[in-house]
N, C-alpha and C positions, 0 to 999 in steps of 0.2 A: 504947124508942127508936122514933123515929117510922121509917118507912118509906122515905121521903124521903134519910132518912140513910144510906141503906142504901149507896150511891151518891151521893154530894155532887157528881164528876166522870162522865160515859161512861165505862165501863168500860175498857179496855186491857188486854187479852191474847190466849191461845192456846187454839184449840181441836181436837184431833182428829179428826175427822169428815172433811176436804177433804183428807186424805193416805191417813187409815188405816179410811174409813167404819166397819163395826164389829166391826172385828176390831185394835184399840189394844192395847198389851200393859204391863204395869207397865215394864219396860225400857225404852220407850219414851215413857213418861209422863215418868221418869226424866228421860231423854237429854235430852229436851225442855226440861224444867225448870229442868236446871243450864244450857245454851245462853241461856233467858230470862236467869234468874237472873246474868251473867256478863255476858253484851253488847247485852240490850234493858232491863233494871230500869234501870239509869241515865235512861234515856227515857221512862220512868210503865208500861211494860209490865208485868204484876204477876199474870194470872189465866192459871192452869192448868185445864183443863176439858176431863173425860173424856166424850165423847160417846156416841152411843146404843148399848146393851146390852153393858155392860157386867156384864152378870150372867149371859150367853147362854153356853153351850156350843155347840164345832162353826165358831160363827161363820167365814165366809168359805168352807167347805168344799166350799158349793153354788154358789159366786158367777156361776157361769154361768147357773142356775138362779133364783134367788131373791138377793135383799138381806137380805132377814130370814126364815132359816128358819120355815118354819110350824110352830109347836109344839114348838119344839126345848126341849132341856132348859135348864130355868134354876136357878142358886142361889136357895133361900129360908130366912126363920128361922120361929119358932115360930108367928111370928104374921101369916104368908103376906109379909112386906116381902121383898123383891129385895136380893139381898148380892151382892158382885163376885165371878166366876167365879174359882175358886183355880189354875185351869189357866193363865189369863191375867195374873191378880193371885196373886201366890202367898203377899205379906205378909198377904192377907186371910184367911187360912187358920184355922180352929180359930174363927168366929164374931167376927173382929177388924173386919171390913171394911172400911173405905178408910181408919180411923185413921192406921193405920201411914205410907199412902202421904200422907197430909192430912199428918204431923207433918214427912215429908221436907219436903214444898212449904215449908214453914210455917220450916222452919230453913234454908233458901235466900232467906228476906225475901219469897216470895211465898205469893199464894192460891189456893184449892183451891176445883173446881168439878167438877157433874157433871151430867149430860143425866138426864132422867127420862122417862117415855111418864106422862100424863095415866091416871090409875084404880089400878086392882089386877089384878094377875097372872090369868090365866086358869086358870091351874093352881092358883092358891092357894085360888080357884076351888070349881074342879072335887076337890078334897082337903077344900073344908068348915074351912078353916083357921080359927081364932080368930082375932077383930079386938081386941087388944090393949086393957081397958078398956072391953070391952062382955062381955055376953052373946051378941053375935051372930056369926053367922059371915061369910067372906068371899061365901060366896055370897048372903050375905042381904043385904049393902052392894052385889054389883055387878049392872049393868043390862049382860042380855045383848045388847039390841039397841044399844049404843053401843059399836060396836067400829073402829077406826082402817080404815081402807080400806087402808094402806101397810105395816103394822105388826100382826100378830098378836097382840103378846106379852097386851094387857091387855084387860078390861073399863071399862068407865064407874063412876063410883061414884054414888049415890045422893045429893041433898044433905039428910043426915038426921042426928040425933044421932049413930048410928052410924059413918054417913059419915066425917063431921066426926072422930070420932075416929079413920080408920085415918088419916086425912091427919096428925092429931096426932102419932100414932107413926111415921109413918116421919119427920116433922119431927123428932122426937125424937132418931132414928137416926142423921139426919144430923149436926143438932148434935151428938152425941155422938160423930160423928168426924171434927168441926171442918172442914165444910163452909164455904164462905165464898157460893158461888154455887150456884144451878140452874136449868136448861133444861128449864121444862117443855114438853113436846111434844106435837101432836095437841092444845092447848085455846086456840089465838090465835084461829083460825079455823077448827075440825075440819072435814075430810069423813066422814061416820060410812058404814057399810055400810045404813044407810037412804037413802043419797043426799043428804042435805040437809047444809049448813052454820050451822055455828053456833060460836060462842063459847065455849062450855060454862061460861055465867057462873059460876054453881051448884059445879065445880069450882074453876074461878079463885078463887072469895070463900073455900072451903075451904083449899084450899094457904096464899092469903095470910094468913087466919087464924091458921093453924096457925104459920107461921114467928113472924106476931109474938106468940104465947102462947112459943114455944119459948128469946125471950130471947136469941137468937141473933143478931146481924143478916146474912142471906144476900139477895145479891140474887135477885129473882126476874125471869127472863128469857119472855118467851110466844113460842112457834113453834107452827106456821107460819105464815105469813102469806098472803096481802094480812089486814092486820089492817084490822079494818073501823070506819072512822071516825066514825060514828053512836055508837059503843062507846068511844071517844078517852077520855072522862073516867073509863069507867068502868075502863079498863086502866090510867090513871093513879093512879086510887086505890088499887089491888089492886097494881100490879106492878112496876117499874123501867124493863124494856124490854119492846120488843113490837115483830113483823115487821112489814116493809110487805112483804114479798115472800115466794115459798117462797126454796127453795135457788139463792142467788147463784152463777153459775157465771161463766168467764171468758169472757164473749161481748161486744161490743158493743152488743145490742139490750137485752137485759137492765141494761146498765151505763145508757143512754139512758133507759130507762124509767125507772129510778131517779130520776132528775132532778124528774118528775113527780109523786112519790109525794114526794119529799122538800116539795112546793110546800104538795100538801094538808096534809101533818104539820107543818107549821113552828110552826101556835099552841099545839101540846100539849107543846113542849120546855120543862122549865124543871128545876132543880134535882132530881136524885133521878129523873125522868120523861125515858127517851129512846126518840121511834123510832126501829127498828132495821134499818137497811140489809142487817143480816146480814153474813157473815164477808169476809173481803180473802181474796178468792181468787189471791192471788198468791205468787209463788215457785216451787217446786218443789211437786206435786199429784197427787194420783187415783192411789197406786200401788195401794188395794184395791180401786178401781174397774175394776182393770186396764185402766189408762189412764195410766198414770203418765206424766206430763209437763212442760214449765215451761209457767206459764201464759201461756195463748195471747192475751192483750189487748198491743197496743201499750205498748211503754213512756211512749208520750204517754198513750195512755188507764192505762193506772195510775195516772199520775200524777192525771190526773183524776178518778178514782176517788178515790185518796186526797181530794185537796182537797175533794170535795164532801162524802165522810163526816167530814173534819173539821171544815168551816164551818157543817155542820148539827148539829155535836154527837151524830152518830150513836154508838154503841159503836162500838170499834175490836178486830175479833176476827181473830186472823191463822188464816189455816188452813194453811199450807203446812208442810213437814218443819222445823223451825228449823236439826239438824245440818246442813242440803244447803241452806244458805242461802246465794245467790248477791253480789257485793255491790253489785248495782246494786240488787237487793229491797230489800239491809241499806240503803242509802242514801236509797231511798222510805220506809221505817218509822223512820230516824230522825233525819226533818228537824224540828230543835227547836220551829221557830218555824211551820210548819205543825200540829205536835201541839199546840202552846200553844192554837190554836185552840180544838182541839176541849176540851180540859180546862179553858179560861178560862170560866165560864157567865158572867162580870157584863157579856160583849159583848153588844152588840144588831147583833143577826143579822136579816136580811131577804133574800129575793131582790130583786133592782131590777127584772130583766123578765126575759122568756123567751119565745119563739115558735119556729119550727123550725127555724130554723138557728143560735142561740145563746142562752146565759145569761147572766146577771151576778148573783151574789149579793155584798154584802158583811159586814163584821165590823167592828164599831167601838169599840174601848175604852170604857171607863164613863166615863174621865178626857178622852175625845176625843182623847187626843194622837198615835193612829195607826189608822190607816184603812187596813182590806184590801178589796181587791176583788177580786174570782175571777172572769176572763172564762173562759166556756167558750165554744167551735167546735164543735157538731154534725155540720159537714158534713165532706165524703169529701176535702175538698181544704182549702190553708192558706184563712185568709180574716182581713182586716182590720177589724178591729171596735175601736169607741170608744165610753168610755161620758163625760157629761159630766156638770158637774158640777152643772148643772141639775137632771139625770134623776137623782141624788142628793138634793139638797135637796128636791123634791118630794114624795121620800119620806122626808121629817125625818131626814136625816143633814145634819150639821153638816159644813162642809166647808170654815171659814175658817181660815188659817193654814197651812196644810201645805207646806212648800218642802223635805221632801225625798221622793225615790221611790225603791223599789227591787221589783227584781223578785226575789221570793223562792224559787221552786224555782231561779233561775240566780245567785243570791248578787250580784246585780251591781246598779251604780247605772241610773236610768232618766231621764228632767227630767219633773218635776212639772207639767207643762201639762193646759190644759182646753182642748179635750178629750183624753182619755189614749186614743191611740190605740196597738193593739199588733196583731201579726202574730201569728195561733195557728195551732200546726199542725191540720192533721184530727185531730178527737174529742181535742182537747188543750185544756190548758188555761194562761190568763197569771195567777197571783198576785202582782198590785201592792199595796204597803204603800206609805203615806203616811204621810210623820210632820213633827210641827210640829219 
């Protein structure tokens, strides 16, 4: 299966990381799961996804201290691959590992996903582990000086016969316990403990490799970002998503910035290939950050947020608790005709313009018979913006026929005149639909 396939729509789901950083627990994957499963699956929501270390012991214990213990104890098998901690995961127990928890997701109508760190274990390491289908060991595949600046747990791998093979086995590992997605981390844009950045292409070609020998189809996601756009094609060959950003948080500056990142990335979107805004920090957040809160962006700016990761076709990854879900959140995640957006690919999407104090992107059916446009308001106050229908056709959008309008986060009718002038609040946004 081609790669492409792997993902036909942006993905749409749930990931642990923006609630429970890394200290998730099976119970909670759980909880999670049946909550999708029950009142977001009707909506295309569909991906469950265990984030980073889950194979850690202790996790959280230090959290005043460290994010990721250094050096702490982790699960391993014979042949140095990372298996989920049984303290935490306890159906993994006796060498199952995430099977059991992949078969739940899987008999709930959804999919299973999990976070991975770029290389091999340091410990499996330091122990001289066998690399699965070689003669050589884990030390002899990992490069000690490419080690994560953020993140202890692993080394760099080699890109070498050997190499190649441990990436083979742990793809093996996954498929065999019916993995659907994974987040690899540390190889979008590394920072290594030599100071530089880079790509870590040499891994990237390995992982992707490996998945499609494995027969499996898993998406492959790349973190962290700013993903570097000299690179664009080459992460479209290899991957599915890929960051423009590190970790999206719920602020206004960061939300604004996004906008800009979305501009450069608009020509590498196409089927099976999406950049990725990173997760909706919205809802309820950060209790392992000890910070637990409701997310602090405006209910306008969410809303803005949503529209722009849907008009760009970004993934759609929620981070927030789903059981402590509020319903003005459940009401932003699921407006029909705003998600159709982003799952539709045969629109032809463009921005129309952008300078500092506003946007306009729109979305245009294949068939032309309705026309979104997305005004955004930068500024700190309301302000009256219009786009016509001019600044439209100039940029090859068709725009004859259309006599009806509505405004779509407000469900209401609007008059279709040129120019469509509308009233946005500060950092809000107006989605007008046009239809013949």
């Amino acid at each position: 299966m081609n790669k492409n396939e792997f993902a036909v729509v942006p993905p749409m789901g749930w990931n642990s990381f923006d609630y429970y950083d890394a200290n998730v627990t099976e119970q909670a994957i759980r909880a999670n799961a049946e909550y999708m499963a029950k009142y977001l699956k009707p909506y295309g929501w569909e991906y469950i996804v265990i984030d980073i270390q889950w194979y850690a012991y202790d996790t959280g214990t230090q959290r005043e201290k460290y994010e990721y213990i250094p050096f702490s104890q982790v699960e391993l098998d014979e042949y140095g691959r990372l298996l989920p901690c049984p303290d935490r995961f306890p159906s993994s127990a006796n060498g199952k590992g995430f099977a059991p928890l992949a078969e739940y997701i899987h008999s709930l109508g959804l999919k299973f996903g999990i976070h991975i760190m770029r290389g091999i274990a340091r410990s499996a390491a330091e122990r001289h582990l066998p690399v699965k289908g070689t003669n050589a060991t884990a030390a002899q595949i990992a490069n000690p000086s490419s080690v994560c600046l953020w993140n202890p747990d692993m080394y760099g791998v080699s890109e070498t016969f050997e190499g190649q093979c441990y990436y083979d086995s742990i793809i093996e590992l996954y498929a065999s316990w019916g993995v659907d997605f994974i987040k690899c981390d540390d190889i979008c844009n590394s920072r290594t403990l030599s100071g530089g950045e880079d790509a870590q292409l040499g891994e990237i070609r390995m992982l992707s490799n490996a998945i499609q020998k494995s027969g499996r189809p898993m998406v492959l996601s790349l973190s962290p970002g700013p993903a570097l756009t000299d690179r664009g094609s080459f992460y479209a060959n290899h991957a599915n998503m890929w960051r423009l950003t590190g970790d999206m948080w719920d602020n206004w500056e960061q939300l604004r910035d996004m906008f800009d990142r979305c501009e450069k990335w608009a020509p590498f979107v196409k089927k099976g290939c999406y950049p990725d805004c990173d997760m909706l920090p919205i809802g309820r957040l950060g209790k392992e950050f000890l910070d637990e809160r409701q997310c602090r962006l405006t209910y306008e700016e969410q809303k803005t947020m949503m529209t722009l990761w849907c008009i760009t076709h970004s993934p759609l990854m929620l981070g927030a608790e789903l059981t402590k879900m509020d319903d003005r959140t459940f009401s932003l995640i699921t407006q029909k005709e705003v998600l159709s957006l982003n799952q539709n690919m045969d629109h032809t999407v463009l921005q129309l313009y952008k300078d500092e104090r506003q946007a306009v992107w729109v979305s245009q059916t294949s068939d032309q018979k309705f026309l979104y446009i997305a005004i955004f308001n930068f500024r700190d106050k309301e302000a009256e913006i219009s786009v016509t229908f001019r600044q439209l056709s100039d940029k090859g959008i068709q725009t004859d026929g259309y006599t009806k309008a509505a405004d779509v986060w407000e469900g209401s009718e609007i008059t279709a005149e040129n120019p469509l002038s509308q009233m946005v609040p500060p950092h809000g946004v107006k989605l007008l639909k046009l239809e013949k």
